[in-house]
C-alpha angles and dihedrals in degrees: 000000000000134000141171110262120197120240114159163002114259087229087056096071100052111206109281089024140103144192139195120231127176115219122198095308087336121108103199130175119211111206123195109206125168079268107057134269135308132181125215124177099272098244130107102234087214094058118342105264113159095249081207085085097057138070144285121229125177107295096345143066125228134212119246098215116038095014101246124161134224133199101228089200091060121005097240121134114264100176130021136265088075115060097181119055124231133240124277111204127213111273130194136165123216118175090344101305126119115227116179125200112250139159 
């Protein structure tokens, strides 16, 4: 069953910024826009790559490898190489502290 896992500090993940946790057997990136934050399985859907180790722009997170481009609303593809989004995972904030939804 799932169950919200903490995973950081809200002042950890500056704005504009992200970070890879592994939580139990689950990779996530938490990722910090002018809109909030937002957590996706920390995995490029076109070859692997831990998205963690990318970039944040605006809205969307980009694969340090091939370039492609991820809605993090959503999960859905923005920009090629990747033509099958990835997953976004439930968020919440509670006193500061980051706790994503896994399994």
């Amino acid at each position: 069953m799932a169950e919200f896992k903490r995973v950081a500090n809200v002042a950890d993940i500056p704005e504009g910024q992200m970070r890879g946790f592994e939580v139990g057997f689950d990779k996530v990136a938490v990722c910090h826009t002018s809109e909030g934050f937002f957590a996706i399985t920390d995995e490029c859907s076109h070859d692997a790559a831990p998205i963690s180790s990318g970039s944040v722009a605006g809205n969307e997170v980009v694969c340090p490898r091939h370039g492609a481009r991820f809605d993090l609303k959503t999960g859905d593809v923005t920009a090629p190489p990747a033509v099958v989004g990835i997953d976004t995972l439930e968020l919440k904030i509670e006193n500061d502290e980051i706790f994503v939804k896994v399994d």
